[in-house]
C-alpha positions in Angstrom: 70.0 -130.8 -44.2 70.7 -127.4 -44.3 69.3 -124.9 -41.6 67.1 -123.1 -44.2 65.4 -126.2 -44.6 65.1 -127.4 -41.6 63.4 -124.2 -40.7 61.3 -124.6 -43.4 60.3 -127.8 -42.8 59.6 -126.6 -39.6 56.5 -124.3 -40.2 55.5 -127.9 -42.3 55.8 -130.7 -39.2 54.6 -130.1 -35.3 57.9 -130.4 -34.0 61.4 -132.3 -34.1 60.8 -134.8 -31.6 57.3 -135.8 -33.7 57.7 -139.9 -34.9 56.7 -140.8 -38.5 54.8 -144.1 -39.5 57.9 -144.6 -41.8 60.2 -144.9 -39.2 60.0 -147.9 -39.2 61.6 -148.2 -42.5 64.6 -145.7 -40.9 62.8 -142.4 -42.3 62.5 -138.9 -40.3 59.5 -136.6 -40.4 61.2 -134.4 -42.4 61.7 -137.0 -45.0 58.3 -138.5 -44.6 56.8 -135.0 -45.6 59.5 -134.5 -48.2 58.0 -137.8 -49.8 54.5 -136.6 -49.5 55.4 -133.6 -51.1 56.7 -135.3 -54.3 53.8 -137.4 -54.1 51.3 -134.9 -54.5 52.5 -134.2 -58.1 51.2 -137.2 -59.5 53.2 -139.8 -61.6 53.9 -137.6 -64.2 57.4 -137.1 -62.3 59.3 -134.0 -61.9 62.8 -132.7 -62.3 65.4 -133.2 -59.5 66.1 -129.1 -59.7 62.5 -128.5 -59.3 62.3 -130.9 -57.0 65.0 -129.2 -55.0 63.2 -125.8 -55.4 59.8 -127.3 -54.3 61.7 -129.4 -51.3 64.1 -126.0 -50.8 67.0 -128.2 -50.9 70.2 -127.9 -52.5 71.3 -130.0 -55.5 73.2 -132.5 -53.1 71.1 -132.3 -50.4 67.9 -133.1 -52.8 69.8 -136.1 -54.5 70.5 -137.4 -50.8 67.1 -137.4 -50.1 66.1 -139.0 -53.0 68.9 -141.8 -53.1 67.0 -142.5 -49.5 63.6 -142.8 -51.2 64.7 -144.8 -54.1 66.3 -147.0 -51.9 63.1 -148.0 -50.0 61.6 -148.2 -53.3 59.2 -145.4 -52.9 60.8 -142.9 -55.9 62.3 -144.1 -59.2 64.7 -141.6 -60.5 65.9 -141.8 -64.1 68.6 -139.4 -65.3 66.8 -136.4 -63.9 63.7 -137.2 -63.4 61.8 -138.3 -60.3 59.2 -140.7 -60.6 56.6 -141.1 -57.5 56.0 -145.4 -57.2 52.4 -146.0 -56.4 52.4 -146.1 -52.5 49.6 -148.9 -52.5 52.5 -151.3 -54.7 56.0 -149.7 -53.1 54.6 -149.5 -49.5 52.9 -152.8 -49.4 56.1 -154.6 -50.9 58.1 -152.2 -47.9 55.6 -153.9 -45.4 56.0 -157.4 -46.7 60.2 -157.1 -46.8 60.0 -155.7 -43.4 57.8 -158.3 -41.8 59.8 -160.9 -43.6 63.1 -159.2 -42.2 61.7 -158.9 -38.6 60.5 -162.6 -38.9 63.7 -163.7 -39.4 65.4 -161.3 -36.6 62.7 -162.9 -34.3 63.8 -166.2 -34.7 67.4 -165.2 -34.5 66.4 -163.5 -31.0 64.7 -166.8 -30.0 67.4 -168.9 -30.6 69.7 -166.6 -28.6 67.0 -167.1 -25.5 67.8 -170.4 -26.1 71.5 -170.5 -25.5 71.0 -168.1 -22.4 71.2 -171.5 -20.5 74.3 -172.4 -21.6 76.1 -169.8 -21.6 74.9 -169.2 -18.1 76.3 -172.7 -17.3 79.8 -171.9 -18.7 79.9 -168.6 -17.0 79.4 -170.4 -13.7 82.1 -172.5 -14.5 84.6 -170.0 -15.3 83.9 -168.8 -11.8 84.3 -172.2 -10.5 87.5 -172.7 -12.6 91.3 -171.4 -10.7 94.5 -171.7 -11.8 95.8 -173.7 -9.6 97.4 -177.2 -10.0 95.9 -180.3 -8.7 97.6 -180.7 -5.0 97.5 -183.7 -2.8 98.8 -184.1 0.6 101.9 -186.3 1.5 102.8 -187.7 4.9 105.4 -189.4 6.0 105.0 -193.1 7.0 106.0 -192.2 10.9 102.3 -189.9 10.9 100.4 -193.2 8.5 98.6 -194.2 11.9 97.9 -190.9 13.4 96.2 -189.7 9.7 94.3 -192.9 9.3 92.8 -192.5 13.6 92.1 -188.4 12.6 90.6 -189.2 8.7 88.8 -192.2 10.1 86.8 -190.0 13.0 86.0 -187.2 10.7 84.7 -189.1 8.0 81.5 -192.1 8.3 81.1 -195.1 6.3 83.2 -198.3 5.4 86.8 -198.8 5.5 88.3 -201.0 2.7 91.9 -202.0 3.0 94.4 -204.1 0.8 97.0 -205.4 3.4 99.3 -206.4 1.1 102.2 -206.6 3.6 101.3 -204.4 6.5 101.8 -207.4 9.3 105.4 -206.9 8.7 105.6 -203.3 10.3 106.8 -202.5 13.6 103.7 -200.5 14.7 101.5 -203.3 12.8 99.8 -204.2 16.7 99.1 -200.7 17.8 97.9 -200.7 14.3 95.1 -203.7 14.9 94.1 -202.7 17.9 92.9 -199.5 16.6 90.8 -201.5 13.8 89.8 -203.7 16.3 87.9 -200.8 18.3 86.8 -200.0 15.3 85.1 -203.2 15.0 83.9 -203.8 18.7 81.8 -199.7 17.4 80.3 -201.2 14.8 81.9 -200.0 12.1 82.0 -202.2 8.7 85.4 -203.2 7.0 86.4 -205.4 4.4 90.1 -206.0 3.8 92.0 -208.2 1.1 95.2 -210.3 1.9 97.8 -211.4 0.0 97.4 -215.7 0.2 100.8 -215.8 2.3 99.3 -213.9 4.9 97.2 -216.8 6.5 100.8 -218.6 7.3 102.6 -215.4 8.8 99.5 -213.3 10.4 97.0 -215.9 10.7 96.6 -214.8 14.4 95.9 -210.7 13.1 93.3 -212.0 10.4 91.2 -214.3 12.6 90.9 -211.8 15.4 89.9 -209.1 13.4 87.5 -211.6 11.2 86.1 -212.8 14.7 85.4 -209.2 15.1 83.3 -209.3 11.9 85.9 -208.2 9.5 84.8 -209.2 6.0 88.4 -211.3 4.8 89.0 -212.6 1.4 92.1 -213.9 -0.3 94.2 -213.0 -3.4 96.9 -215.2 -4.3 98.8 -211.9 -4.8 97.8 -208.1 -3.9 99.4 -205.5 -6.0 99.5 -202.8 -3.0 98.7 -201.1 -0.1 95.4 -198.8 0.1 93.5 -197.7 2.9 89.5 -196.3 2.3 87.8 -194.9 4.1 84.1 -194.3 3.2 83.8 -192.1 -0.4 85.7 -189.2 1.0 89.7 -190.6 1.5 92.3 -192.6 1.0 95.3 -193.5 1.5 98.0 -194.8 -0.3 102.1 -194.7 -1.2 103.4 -192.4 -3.8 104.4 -196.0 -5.4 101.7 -197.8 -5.2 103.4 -201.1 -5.6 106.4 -200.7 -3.9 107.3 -199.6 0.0 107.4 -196.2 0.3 108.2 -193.7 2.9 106.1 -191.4 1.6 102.0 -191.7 1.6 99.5 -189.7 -0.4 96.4 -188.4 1.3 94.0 -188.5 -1.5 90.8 -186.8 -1.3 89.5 -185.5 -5.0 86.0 -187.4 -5.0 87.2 -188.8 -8.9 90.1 -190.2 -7.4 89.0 -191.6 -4.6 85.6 -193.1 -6.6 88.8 -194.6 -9.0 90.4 -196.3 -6.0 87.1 -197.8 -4.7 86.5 -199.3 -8.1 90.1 -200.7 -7.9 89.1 -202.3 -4.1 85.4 -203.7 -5.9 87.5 -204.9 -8.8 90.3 -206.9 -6.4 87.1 -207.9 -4.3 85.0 -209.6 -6.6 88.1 -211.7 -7.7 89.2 -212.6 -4.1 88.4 -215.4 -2.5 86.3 -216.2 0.8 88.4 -217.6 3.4 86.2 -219.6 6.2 87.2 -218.9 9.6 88.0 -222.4 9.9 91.0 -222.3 7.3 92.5 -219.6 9.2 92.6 -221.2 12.7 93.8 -224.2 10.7 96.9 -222.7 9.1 100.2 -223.1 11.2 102.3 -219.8 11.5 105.2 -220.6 9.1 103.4 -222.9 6.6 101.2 -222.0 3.4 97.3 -223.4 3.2 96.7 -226.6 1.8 96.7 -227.9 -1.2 93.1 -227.7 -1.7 93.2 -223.8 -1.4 96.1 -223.6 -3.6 94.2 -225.8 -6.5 91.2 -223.2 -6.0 93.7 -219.9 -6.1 95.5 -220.7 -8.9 92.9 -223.1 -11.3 89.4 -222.6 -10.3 86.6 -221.2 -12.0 87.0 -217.2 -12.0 83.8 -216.5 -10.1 83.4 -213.6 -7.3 84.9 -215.9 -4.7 87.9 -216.7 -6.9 90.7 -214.3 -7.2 93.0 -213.9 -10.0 95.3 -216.7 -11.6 98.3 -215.0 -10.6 99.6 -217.0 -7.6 103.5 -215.4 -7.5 104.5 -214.5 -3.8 105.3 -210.6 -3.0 108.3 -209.6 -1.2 107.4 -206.3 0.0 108.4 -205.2 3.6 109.7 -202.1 5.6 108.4 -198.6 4.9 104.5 -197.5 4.6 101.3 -197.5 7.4 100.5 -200.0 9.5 96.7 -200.5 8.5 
């Protein structure tokens, strides 16, 4: 608007900074007395140049003005002729769009209140996320026993082995005695042998059962793992072969994985009475009757898998 006008507007309106009830709709005061003008002169319309003259507006600036207007539905204007709506029709039906329109904004802003939660959540985990590959520790098997005496002292609860050759290693006794302390403390451990192991460590397996080691018997065991609690474990880079190099696995997933392997192996294993172990010569294999119950009886939890083929495995990997 030009500065004629907005001068004379001016001596019209209090001030600049003064709010009009149809701001609402996105209308000034200026333009809010402009309309009241025009509305004063009745429906019988009036021209746009007199309108401009009345308004003191240029051509342009008038036909701005009154594009606005038409658009909220308050002025009609045919060829050159402005025609004043009835304010009790145009302004209700204003009201009645706006209220539906804020209605429906309303809801909008309600559903995004809703989603604050989870976009909180993802922004949290963003913060949580790096870019850093999953790492896991390695050791050498010359630092198996050391890692398992540190990781066993810094972390509670039971230890869970699969011995599937262990007795074999040179450091297998400094190895026992270790678990065997263990034991005397009071701390739990279950462990699951291969079925060949009650000929060539029957002495290692009935001290350490004597000791209240929980034993049972697989006809075969796929590997050696060491658990300790639901924090570690320990295990060869090839899980079913000697290695020379063990993983020190820590990631609560994979070390909840590897216990679920253990429970899995455990439920199929059988119970071995002390007896049969005190029984079993070193050098010969149990007795018929076990074999008949490894490899053919029912699959209950004191049965172990069918599988009854002998493991050769021997030489590198800890002494557990």
């Amino acid at each position: 608007m030009s500065t004629r006008c907005q001068r004379h507007y001016a001596a019209i309106v209090p001030g600049p900074e003064s709010l009009s009830p149809l701001a609402v709709l996105g209308f000034t005061a200026v333009d809010e007395e402009a309309y009241r003008l025009l509305l004063r002169r009745g429906p019988v319309g009036v021209g746009v140049g007199e309108a401009a003259e009345l308004l003191r507006l240029s051509t342009g600036e008038v036909r701005d003005l009154l594009a606005k207007l038409a658009g909220a539905g308050l002025v009609d204007v045919r060829e050159d002729t402005v025609l004043v709506s009835p304010p009790e029709q145009a302004l209700d039906r204003v009201i009645t769009e706006e209220n539906r329109r804020l209605e429906g904004r309303q809801e909008q802003l309600e559903a995004l209140r809703g989603l604050i939660p989870a976009l909180t959540a993802e922004h949290r985990r963003s913060r949580e996320r790096t870019d850093e590959h999953l790492t896991l520790q390695s050791i050498t098997s010359d630092e198996a026993l050391d890692t398992l005496r540190r990781l066993a002292a810094e972390n509670e609860g039971e230890l869970l082995w699969l011995r599937s050759d262990q007795w074999r290693l040179p450091d297998v006794e400094a190895a026992d005695r270790w678990v065997e302390g263990l034991l005397r403390e009071g701390r739990e451990s279950r462990v699951i042998y291969p079925a060949r192991a009650l000929a060539e460590a029957s002495a290692a397996v009935r001290r350490r059962a004597e000791l209240g080691e929980h034993v049972r018997i697989l006809a075969d065991v796929p590997g050696r793992l060491a658990v300790i609690g639901d924090s570690v474990a320990l295990l060869p880079n090839r899980f079913d072969l000697a290695d020379d190099t063990l993983l020190v696995i820590d990631r609560p997933a994979l070390v909840a994985s590897l216990c679920m392997l253990f429970e899995s192996l455990w439920e199929r294993a059988l119970v071995v009475p002390a007896s049969v172990v005190r029984a079993t010569p070193r050098g010969r294999a149990p007795g018929r009757c076990c074999w008949t119950r490894w490899r053919g009886g029912p699959r209950t939890s004191r049965s172990p898998a069918p599988s009854a083929r002998a493991s050769g495995r021997s030489g590198a990997g800890w002494p557990s």
